[in-house]
C-alpha positions in Angstrom: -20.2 -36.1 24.5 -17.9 -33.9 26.7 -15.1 -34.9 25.0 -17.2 -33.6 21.6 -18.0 -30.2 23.2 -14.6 -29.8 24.3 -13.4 -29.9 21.2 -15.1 -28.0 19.6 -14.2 -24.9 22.1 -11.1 -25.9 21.2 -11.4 -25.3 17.7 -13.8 -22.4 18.5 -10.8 -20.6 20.2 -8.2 -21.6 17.5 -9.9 -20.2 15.3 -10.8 -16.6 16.9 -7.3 -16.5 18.1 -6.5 -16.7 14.2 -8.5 -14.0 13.6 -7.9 -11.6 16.3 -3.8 -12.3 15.9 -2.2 -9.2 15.0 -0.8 -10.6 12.1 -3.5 -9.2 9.8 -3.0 -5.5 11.6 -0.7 -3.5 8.8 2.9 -3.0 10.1 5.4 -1.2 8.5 8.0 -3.1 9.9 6.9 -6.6 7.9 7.3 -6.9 4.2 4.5 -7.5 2.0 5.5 -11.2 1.3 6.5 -11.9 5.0 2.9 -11.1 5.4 1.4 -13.1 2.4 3.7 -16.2 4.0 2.2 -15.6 7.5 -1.2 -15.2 6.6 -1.4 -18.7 4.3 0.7 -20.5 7.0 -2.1 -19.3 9.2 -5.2 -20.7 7.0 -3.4 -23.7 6.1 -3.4 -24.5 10.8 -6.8 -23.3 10.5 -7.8 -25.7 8.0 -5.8 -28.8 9.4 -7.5 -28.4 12.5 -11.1 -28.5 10.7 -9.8 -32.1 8.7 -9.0 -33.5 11.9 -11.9 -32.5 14.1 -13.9 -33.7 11.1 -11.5 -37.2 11.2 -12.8 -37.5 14.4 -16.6 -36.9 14.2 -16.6 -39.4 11.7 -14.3 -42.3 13.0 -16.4 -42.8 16.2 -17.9 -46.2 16.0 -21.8 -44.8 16.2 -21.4 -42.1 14.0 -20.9 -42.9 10.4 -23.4 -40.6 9.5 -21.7 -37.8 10.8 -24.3 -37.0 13.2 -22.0 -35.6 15.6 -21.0 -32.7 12.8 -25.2 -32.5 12.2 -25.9 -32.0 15.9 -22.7 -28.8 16.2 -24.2 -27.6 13.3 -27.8 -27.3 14.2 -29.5 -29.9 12.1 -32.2 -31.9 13.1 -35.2 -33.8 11.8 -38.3 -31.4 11.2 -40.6 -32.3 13.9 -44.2 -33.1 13.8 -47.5 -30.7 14.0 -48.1 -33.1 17.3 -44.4 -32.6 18.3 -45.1 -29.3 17.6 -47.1 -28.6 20.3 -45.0 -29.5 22.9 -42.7 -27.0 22.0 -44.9 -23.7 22.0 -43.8 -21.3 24.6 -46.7 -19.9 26.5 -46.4 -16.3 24.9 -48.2 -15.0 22.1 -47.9 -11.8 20.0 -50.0 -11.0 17.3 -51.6 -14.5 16.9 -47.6 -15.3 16.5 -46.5 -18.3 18.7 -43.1 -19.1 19.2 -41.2 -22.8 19.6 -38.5 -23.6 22.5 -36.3 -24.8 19.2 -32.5 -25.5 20.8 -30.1 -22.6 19.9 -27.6 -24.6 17.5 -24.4 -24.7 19.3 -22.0 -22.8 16.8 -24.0 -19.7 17.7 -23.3 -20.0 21.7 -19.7 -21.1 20.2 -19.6 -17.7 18.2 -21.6 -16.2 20.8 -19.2 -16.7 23.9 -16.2 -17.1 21.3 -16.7 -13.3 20.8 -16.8 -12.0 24.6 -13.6 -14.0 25.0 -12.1 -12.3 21.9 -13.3 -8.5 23.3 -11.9 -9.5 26.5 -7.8 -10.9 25.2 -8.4 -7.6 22.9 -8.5 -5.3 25.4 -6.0 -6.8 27.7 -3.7 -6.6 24.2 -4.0 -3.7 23.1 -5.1 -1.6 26.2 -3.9 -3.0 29.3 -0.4 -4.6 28.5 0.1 -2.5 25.3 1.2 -4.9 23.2 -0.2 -4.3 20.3 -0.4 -1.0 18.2 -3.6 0.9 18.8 -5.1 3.4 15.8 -3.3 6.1 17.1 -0.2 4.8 16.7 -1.0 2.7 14.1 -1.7 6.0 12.2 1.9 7.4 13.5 3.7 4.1 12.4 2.2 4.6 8.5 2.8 8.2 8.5 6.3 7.3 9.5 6.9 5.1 6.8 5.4 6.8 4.3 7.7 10.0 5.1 10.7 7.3 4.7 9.6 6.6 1.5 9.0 9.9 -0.1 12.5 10.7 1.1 13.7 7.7 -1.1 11.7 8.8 -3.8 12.5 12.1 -3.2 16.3 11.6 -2.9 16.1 9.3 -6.2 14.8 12.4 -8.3 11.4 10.3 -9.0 9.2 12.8 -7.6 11.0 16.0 -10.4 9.0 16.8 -13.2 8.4 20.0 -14.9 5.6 21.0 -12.4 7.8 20.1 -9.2 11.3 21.5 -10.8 13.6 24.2 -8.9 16.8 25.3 -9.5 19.4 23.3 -7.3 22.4 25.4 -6.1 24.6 21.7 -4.8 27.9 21.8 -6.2 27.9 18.3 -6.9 24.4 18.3 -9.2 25.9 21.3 -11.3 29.1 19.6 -12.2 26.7 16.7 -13.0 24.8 19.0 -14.8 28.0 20.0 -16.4 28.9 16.8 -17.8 25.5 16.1 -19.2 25.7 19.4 -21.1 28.9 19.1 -22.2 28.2 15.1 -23.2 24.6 15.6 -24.8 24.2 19.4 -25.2 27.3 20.8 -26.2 27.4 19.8 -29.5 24.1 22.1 -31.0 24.7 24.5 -28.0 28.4 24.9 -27.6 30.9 24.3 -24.7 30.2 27.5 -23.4 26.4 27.8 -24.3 27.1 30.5 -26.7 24.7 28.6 -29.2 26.0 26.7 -32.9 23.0 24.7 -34.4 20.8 25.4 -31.2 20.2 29.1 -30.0 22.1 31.1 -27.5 22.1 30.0 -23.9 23.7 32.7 -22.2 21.6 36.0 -23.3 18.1 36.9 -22.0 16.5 36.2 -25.0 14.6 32.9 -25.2 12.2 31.1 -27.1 10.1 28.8 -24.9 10.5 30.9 -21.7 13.6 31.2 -19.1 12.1 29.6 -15.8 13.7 26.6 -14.9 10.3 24.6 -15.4 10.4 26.1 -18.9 13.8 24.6 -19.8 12.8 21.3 -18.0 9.9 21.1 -20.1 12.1 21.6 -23.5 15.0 19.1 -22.4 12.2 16.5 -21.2 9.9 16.6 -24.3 12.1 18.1 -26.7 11.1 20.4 -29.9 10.9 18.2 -32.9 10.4 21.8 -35.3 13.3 23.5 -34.1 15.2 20.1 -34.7 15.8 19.5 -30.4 15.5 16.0 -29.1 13.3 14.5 -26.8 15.4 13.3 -23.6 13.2 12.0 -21.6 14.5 8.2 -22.4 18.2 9.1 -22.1 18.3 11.2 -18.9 16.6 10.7 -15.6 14.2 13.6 -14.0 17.3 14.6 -11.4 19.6 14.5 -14.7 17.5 16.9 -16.4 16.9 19.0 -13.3 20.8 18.8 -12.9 21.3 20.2 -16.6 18.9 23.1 -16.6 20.4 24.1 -13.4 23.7 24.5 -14.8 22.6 26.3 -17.7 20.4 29.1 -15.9 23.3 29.1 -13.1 26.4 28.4 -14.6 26.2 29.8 -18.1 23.0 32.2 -18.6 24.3 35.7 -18.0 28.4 35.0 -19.6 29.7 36.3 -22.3 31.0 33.8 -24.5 33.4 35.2 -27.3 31.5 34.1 -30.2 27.8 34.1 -28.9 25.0 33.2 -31.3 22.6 36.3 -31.9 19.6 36.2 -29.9 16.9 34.7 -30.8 13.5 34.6 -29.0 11.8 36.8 -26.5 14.0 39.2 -23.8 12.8 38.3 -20.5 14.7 40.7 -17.9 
């Protein structure tokens, strides 16, 4: 019988030390599919240890009912009215009597199981400081996340025509440069002056001259004036890259056989 209760603290505490482990606290320092490995490797233990604590209960010569599993579990034969009586506590409330009935022993397990638990807790997290507490939990996601916009950010994935501005890096407008003179130059001209498509260098202009405007008219294009959608071919930091050369580079020359304008003057 001792060696039955024993073992089932045992498992008791296995199981809350699963639990509690800080492998289920988020870090940023694990990769999701580290964690998904850690976490079944951890149910799988959990579950081995249930097979053979349940190997045992049932391999002892006087228990091939499994009583031993019944008895941790709570069940019992319902009693008697007669048995009954033997049982009643001398209280009453109400005309309500209550029965001595023995607390089943995976609530003392769970019950005891969770002081221990509070207790290693504390000492974890607030007395040797091992483990991350919500504060900087908090700092350690914040961190992360602010490494990630910067990728994103440094990628070009976060540019669209709301977030647009014009870049002044001497590396994006030669890339810009490139682009236009690869995709643009043909309907536009080398020099922006305009063949096909209008006039890049004047102040006239016919979906607006802000940088989001032009953004907006690369990106989506304008199928009745004949002007491709790029939004397949080029990425946001290529388009961004483009316009930027045009409003810095070439708006405001004087090419020598400019297109008339065309559009509105915006000064």
């Amino acid at each position: 019988m001792r060696k039955n209760k024993l073992f089932n603290w045992i498992i008791m505490g296995i199981f809350l030390l699963l639990a509690s482990s800080p492998l289920y606290a988020e870090d940023g320092s694990h990769d999701t599919l580290s964690t998904v490995i850690q976490v079944m490797i951890a149910i799988t233990v959990f579950f081995v240890i249930i097979v053979l604590w349940l190997v045992m209960v049932y391999s002892e010569k006087n228990d091939t009912e499994g009583s031993g599993l019944k008895k941790f579990f709570g069940s019992k034969k319902p009693v008697s009215v007669e048995e009954e009586e033997k049982l009643l506590l001398d209280h009453e409330y109400d005309g309500i009597r209550e029965l001595n009935n023995r607390i089943p022993p995976w609530f003392n397990a769970i019950l005891y199981g969770t002081v221990v638990w509070a207790a290693a807790y504390m000492i974890y997290y607030h007395v040797i400081g091992s483990g991350n507490v919500q504060e900087e939990e908090y700092a350690e996601e914040m961190r992360v996340a602010a490494m990630q916009h910067e990728a994103l950010a440094s990628s070009g994935a976060l540019i669209d025509e709301n977030t647009v501005t014009i870049t002044n890096d001497v590396a994006d407008l030669n890339k810009g440069k490139e682009i236009f003179d690869k995709n643009c130059a043909a309907c536009h001209g080398v020099d922006g002056g305009g063949i096909v498509g209008p006039n890049l260098t004047d102040n006239y202009w016919i979906h607006g001259n802000d940088i989001k405007d032009l953004f907006k008219v690369v990106k989506y294009g304008v199928a009745a004036k004949g002007m491709p959608t790029w939004e397949k071919q080029l990425t946001p930091k290529d388009i961004q890259d483009v316009t930027s050369y045009i409003l810095v580079k070439l708006h405001g020359t004087k090419p020598a056989n400019g297109k008339a304008p065309e559009g509105d003057l915006y000064e």
